[in-house]
C-alpha distance (Angstrom), angle and dihedral (degrees) to the residues before:
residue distance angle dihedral
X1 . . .
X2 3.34 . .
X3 3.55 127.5 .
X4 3.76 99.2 -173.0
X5 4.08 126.8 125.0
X6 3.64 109.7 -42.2
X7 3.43 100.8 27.3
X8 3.58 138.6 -122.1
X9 3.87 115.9 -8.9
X10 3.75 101.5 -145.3
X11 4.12 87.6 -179.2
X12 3.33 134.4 -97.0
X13 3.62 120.9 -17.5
X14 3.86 93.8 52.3
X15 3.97 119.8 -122.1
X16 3.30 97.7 -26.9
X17 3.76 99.0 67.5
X18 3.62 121.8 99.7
X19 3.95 111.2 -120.9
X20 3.61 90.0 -149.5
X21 3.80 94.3 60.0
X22 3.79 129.1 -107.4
X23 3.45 127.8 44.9
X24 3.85 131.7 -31.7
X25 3.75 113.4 -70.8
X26 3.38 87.9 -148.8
X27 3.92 109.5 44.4
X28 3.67 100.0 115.0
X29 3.81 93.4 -155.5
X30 4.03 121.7 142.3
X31 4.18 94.2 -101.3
X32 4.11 89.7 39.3
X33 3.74 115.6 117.1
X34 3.52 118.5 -117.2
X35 3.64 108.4 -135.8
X36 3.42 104.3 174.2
X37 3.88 102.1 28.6
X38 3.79 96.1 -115.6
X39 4.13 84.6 134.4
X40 3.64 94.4 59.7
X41 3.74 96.5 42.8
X42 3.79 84.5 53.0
X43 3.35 95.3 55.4
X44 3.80 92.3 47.5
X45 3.83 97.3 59.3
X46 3.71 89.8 45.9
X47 3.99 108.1 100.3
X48 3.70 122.1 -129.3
X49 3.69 96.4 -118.4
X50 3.82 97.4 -171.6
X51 3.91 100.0 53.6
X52 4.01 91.4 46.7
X53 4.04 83.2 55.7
X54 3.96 92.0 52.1
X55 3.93 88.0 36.9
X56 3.91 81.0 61.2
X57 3.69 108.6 48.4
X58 3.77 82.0 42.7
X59 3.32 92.0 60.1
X60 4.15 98.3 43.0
X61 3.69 82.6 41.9
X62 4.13 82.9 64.7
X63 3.69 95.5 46.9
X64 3.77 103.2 52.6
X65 4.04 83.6 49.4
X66 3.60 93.6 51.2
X67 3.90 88.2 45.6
X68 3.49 89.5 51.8
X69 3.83 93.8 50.5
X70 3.44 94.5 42.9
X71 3.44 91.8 57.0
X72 4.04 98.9 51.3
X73 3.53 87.0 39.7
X74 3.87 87.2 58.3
X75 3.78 93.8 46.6
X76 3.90 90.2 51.1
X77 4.01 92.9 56.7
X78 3.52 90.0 45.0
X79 4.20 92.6 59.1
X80 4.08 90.7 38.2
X81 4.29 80.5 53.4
X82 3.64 90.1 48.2
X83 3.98 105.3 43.6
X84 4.28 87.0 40.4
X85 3.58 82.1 56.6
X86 4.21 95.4 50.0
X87 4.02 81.0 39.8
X88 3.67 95.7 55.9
X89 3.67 95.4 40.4
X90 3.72 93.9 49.0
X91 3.71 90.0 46.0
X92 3.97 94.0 39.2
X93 4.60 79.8 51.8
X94 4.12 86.6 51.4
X95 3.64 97.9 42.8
X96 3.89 90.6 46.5
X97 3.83 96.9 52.3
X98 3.78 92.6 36.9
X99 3.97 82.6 53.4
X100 3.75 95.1 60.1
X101 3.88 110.2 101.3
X102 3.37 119.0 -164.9
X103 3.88 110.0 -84.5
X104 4.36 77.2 76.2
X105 3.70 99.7 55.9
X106 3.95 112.1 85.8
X107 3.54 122.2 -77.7
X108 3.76 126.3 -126.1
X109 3.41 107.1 -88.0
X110 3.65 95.2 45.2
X111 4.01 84.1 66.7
X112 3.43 120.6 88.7
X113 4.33 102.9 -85.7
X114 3.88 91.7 -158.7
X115 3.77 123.7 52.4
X116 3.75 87.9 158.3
X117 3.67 106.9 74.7
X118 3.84 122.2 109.2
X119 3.85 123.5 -98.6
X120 3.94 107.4 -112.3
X121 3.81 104.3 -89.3
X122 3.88 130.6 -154.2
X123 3.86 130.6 -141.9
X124 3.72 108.5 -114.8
X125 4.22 82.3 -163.9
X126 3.93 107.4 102.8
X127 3.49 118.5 -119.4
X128 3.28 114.7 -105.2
X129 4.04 121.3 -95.6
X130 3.76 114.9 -105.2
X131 4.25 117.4 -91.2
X132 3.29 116.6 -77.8
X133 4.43 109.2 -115.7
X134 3.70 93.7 -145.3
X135 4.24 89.5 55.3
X136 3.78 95.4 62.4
X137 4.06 91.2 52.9
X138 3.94 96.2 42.3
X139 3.42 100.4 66.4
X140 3.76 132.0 42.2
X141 3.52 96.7 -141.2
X142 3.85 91.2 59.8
X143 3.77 98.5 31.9
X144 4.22 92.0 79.6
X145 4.01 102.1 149.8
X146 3.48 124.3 118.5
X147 4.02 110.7 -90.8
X148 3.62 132.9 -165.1
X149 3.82 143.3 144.9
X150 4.92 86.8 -98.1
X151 3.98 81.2 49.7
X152 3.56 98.5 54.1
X153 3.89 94.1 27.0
X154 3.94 108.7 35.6
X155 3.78 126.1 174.1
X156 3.23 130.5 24.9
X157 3.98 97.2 -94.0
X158 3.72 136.6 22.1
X159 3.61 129.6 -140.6
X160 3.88 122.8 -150.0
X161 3.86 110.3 178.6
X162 3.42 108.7 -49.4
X163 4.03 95.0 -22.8
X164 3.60 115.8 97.6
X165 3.92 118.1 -169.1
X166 3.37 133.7 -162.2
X167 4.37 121.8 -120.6
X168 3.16 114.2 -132.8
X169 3.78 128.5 179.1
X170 3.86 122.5 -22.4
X171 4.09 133.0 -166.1
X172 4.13 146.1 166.1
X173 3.42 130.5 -145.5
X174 3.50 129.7 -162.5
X175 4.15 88.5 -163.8
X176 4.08 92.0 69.8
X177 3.98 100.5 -165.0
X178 4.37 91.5 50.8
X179 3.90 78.2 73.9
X180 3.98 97.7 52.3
X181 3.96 131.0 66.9
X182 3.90 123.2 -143.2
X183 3.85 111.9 -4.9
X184 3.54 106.3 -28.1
X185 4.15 84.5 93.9
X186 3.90 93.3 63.8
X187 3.86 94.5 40.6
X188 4.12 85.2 56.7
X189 3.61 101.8 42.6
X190 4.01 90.9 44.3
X191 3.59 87.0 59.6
X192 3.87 99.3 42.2
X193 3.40 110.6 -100.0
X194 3.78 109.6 -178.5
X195 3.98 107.5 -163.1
X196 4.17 131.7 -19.0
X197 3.46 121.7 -140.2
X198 3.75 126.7 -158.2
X199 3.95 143.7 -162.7
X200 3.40 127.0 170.9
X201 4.06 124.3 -155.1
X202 3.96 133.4 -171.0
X203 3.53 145.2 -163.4
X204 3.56 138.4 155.9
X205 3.20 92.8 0.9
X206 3.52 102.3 -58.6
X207 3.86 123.8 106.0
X208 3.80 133.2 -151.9
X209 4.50 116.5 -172.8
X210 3.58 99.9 -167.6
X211 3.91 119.3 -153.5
X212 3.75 132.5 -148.4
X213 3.34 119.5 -170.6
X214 3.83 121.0 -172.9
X215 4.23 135.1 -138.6
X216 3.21 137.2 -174.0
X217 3.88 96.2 -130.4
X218 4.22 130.9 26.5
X219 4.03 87.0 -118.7
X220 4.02 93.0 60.4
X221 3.77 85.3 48.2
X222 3.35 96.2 50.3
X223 4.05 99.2 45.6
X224 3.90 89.7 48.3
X225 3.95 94.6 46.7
X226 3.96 76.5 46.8
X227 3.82 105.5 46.4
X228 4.24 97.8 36.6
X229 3.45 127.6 141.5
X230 3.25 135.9 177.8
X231 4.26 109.8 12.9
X232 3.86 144.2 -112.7
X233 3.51 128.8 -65.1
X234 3.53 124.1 -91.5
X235 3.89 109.2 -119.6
X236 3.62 111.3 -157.6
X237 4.32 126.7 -174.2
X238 3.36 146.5 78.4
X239 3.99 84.7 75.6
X240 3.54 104.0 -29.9
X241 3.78 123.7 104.7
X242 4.15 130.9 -144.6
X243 4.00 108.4 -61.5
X244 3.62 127.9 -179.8
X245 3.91 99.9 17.6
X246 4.27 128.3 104.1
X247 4.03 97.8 33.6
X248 3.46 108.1 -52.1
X249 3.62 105.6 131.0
X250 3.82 121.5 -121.5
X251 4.03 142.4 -163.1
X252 3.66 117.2 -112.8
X253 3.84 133.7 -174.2
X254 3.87 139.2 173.0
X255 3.46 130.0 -159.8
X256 4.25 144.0 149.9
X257 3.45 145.9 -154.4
X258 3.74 131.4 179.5
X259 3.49 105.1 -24.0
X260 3.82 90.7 -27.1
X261 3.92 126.0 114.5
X262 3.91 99.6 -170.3
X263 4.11 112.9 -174.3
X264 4.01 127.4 -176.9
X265 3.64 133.9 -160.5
X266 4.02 121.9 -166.0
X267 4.08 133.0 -175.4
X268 2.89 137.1 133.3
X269 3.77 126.3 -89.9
X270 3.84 96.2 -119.5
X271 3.65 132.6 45.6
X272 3.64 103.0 -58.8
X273 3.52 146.7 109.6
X274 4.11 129.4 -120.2
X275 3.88 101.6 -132.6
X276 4.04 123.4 -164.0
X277 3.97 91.3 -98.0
X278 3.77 100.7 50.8
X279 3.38 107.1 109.3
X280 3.81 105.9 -179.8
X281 3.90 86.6 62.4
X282 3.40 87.0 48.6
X283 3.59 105.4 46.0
X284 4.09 83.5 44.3
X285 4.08 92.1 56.5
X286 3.89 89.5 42.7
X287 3.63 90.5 54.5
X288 3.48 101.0 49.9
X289 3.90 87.4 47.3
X290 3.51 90.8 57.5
X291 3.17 110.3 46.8
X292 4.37 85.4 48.3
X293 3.60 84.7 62.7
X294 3.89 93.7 41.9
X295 3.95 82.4 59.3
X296 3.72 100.4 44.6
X297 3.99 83.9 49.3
X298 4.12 91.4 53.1
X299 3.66 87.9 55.8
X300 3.38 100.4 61.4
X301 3.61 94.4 40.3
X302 3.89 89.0 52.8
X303 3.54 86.1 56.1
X304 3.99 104.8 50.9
X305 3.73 89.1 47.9
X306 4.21 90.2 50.9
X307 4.10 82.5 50.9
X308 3.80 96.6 43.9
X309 3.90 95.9 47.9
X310 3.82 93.2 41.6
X311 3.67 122.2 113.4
X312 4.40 116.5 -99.2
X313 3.99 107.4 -86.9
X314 3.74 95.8 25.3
């Protein structure tokens, strides 16, 4: 060996030759041998990176389904839990009545002791309508209620709208034609009349005596109310002077309802005449006309609602 300038010669080939012959033992190329079997060990501890990835989704494949199953599984239990329970109660219900023996069932008396009575039955008549108000004051024999001049004229002034008038003196008479002047007395006792009663009211100084005059049926009302002449007389006092007497010319009117011939006489309480345009004397006389009527009206309605509400057989 020579360890002179160049170094060693290890033949030909230069320093890449092997000095044992052949090829390198330890070129690791694809078509070098493997002397020792490093290669193969190599190989071994290298992991096979593709079947660990399927191994994976394999196995997360396995869980979702076993999720999945759990899950309906879980559901079905639940449902067979449920419908044992209905089961058992339903059965446990069954098996408790068909247990009762027949000290539990209910005696005799609690059982109904009379099978025989009638249902509850119902007319099929219609009841009958409600009295007519206008019946009770056309006839005497239904028209019963007390009746005097503070019934048919209470207080001691009437209000109409936003007129207020004054009462003044009031009065009945049994002897119908003392309360009349000129022929109206005749026409009332030819037709019956029974009693007249009379109230007198005043305001601004004009006065109206208003004059009822009672029947005993609606058709001798009517045909006295229809047939009068002459008027009722003026009743003056309790603060109202003489009206309608020594040529001053007054308003008259007649009119009936029911059994009720109602008559009123208006002037003025000094000398002077009611003509065909004065409306205050008018509007005074209409007033006291209406509100007679008004009362006639409440009488009869007092008396159908007395009937109606009254006990059966009264």
């Amino acid at each position: 060996m020579s360890f002179g300038q160049g170094g060693p010669q290890w033949g030909p080939g230069g320093q890449n030759q092997n000095p044992y012959g052949g090829q390198d033992p330890y070129n690791s190329g694809p078509g070098a041998p493997d002397p020792f079997g490093l290669r193969a060990s190599a190989q071994a501890d290298t992991p096979d990176w593709a079947a660990l990835a399927d191994a994976s989704a394999a196995r997360a494949r396995r869980r979702r389904w076993l999720l999945v199953g759990g899950g309906a599984l879980a559901t079905a239990l639940i449902a067979g839990v449920v419908a044992t329970g209905i089961v058992s109660s339903n059965s446990d219900g069954d098996d408790q009545a068909g247990d009762k023996n027949a000290s539990e069932l209910p005696a005799a008396p609690d059982l109904p002791s009379d099978t025989t009575r009638p249902e509850p039955s119902f007319s099929s008549v219609a009841p009958l309508p409600p009295p007519n108000p206008k019946d009770f004051i056309s006839d005497e024999k239904k028209d019963t209620a007390p009746l005097s001049a503070e019934i048919l004229f209470p207080g001691k002034k009437l209000t109409m709208g936003d007129r207020v008038y004054a009462k003044g003196a009031t009065a009945r008479t049994g002897t119908c034609p003392s309360a009349t002047q000129g022929a109206l007395g005749s026409v009332l006792e030819k037709n019956g009349c029974d009693q007249v009663f009379r109230a007198t009211y005043s305001k601004d100084g004009i006065a109206v005596t208003v004059g009822v005059a009672v029947f005993g049926t609606e058709a001798e009302a009517k045909k006295a109310a229809q047939q009068a002449q002459g008027n009722v007389a003026p009743l003056p006092g309790a603060g109202v002077g003489a009206f309608c007497k020594g040529g001053p010319v007054c308003r008259f009117t007649a009119n009936s309802y029911g059994r009720y011939a109602y008559f009123t006489a208006t002037g003025y309480t000094k000398a002077k005449s009611v003509t065909k345009g004065d409306t205050k004397a008018f509007q005074t006389g209409d007033d006291l006309a209406e509100f007679t009527f008004r009362q006639i009206v409440r009488r009869g309605e007092a008396q159908a609602s007395a009937a109606a509400t009254a006990p059966a057989g009264q």
